[in-house]
N, C-alpha and C positions, 0 to 999 in steps of 0.2 A: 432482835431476840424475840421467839414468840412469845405469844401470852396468853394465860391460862383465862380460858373463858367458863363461867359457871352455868348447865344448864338447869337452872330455876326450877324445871316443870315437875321432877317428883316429887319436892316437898310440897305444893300445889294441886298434883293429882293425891297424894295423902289425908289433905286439908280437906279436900272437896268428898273423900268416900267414907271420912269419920262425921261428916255433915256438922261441922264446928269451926272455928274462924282460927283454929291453930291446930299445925303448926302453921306458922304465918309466914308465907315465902319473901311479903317485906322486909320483916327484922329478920331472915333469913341472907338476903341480900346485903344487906346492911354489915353480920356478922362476915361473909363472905370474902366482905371487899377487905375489912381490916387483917382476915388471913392473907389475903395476897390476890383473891382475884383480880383481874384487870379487866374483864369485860363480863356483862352479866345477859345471857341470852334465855328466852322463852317465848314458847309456841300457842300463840292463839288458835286454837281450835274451833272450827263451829260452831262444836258440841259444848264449848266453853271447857271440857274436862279436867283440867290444868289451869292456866290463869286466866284469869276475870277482865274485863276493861278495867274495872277496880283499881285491880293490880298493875298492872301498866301506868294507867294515869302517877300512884304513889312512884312508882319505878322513876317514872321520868322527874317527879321531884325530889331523887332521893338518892339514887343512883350514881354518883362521883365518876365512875372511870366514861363507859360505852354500854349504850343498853339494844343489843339485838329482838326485833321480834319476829318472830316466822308466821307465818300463818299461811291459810290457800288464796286462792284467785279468786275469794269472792269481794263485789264491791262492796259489802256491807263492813266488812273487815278492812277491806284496804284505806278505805276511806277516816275509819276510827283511829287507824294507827296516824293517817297524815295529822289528822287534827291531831293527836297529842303530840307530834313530832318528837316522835321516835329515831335515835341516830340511827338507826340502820333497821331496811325490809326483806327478809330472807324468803321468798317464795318457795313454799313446798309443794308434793303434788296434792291436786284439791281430791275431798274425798274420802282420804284414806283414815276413817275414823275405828277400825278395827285395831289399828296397831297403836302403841303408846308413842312411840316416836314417828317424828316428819319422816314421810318416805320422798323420795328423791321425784324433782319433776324431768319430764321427756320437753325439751326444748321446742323443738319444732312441732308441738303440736298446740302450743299454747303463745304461739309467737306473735300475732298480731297483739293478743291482751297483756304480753309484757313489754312490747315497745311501747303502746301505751301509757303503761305505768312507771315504766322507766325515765321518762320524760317527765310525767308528772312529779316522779318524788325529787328528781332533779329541780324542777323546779320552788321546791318544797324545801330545799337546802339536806334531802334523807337519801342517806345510801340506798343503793341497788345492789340485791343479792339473790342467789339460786340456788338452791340445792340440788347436786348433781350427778348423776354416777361420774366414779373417773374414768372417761374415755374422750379421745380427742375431739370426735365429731361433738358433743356438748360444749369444750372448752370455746371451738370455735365460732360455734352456734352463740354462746354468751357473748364473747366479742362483737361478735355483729348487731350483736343489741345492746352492746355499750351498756353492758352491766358493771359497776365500781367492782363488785364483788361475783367470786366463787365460791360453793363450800361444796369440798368434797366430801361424799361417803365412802367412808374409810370400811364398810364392812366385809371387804373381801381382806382386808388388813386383818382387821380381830377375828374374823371365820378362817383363816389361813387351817391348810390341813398339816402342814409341816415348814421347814424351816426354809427350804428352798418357795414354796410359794407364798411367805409371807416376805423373802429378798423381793419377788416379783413385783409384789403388789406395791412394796416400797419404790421402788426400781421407776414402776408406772406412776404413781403419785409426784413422785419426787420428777418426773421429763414432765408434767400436763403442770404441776405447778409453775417452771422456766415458762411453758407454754403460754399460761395464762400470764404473767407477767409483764412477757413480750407485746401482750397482747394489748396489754394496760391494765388489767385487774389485777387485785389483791386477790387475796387466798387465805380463806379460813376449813377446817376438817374437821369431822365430826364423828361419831359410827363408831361402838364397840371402843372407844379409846380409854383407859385407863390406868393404873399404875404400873400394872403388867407391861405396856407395852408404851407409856406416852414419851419415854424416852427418844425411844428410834422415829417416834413421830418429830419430836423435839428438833432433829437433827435434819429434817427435811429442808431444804432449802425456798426459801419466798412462803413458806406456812406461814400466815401473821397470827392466826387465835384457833389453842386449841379447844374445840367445847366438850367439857366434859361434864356429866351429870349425876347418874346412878351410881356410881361407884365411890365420889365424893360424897353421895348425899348415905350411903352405903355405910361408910367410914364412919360420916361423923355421928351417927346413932351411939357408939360407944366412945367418940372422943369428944366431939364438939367441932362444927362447919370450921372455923376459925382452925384448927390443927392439922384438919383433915386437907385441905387446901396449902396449908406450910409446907406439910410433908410430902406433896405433889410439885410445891416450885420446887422443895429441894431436891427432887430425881432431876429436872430439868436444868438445873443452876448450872 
């Protein structure tokens, strides 16, 4: 069954632009996990925007279910995450500090520094993960470097113009997921996902963790993290 993964970073990037130590994405995480989260994901940035080494360090001792962190291909960052060990490394493309979320990396152009790192978090006992568009020539690109993990961006799912091309896009995710599988990787997706549509995501086969962020973080403004998260397992249950 998949499992609902929380993404951390807006109440984070909220903390960080009020210039005050709340809202606090720890006891935010904490609140999370007793609504039903199962995995709790956030994106180290360069710019630090979002969460802190700070915060991670607390995460890792605090955190119960799985705690994802993304960040770019710098070694300054990759190297902070080993030393907390961190259960899983989600690499995004480096750079992209315009936009609020990870934007997806190009495999082959960054291939040499994640067999590298692949290796190392292996040996480090931490997942290996990618953020990816979904298309096959990436899935298989991942495979060859023996990444534990994929995550697909799902935004051609939530930008869907109508109903036939959001069948498509499901269609596509749902054959590169078997793909990835086969391959030996797990499978996590991300991108525009929310209660509008985390259903049909739901129903995709080999998706292990859905991440979803804004739209919970969205919700629980007027109910509370903890409800807002109940009422997302229960579209999926």
């Amino acid at each position: 069954m998949q499992r609902i993964a929380l993404d951390i970073d807006p109440i984070a990037f909220v903390r960080n632009a009020l210039g005050e130590n709340e809202p606090d994405p720890v006891s935010a995480t904490i609140m999370a996990e007793l609504g039903g989260a199962e995995s709790i994901v956030c994106y180290l940035r360069d710019d630090q925007a979002t969460v802190k080494p700070r915060d991670i360090k607390l995460f890792k001792e605090l955190v119960k279910t799985h705690l994802t962190v993304r960040c770019n291909l710098t070694e300054e960052n990759v190297r902070s995450l080993i030393g907390l060990k961190v259960d899983m490394i989600t690499f995004v493309a480096p750079g992209e500090l315009k936009s609020f979320s990870p934007q997806p990396i190009s495999l082959d152009t960054y291939t040499g520094q994640l067999q590298n790192y692949v290796a190392e978090l292996r040996s480090n006992n931490i997942l290996s993960s990618v953020l990816i568009n979904p298309e096959i020539s990436e899935v298989k690109l991942a495979g060859k470097l023996e990444l534990d993990y994929v995550e697909f961006d799902a935004t051609s799912l939530s930008e869907a113009a109508d109903m036939n091309s959001e069948v498509d896009a499901l269609d596509n995710i749902s054959g590169l997921a078997l793909a990835a599988g086969k391959l030996g990787m797990g499978v996590n997706i991300s991108g525009g996902i929310g209660y509008d549509n985390v259903r049909e995501v739901s129903q995709i086969p080999n998706i292990e963790d859905i991440v979803i962020g804004k739209p919970v973080v969205s919700k629980a403004i007027f109910i509370g993290i903890e409800q807002a998260l109940r009422d997302l397992q229960a579209i999926i249950s």
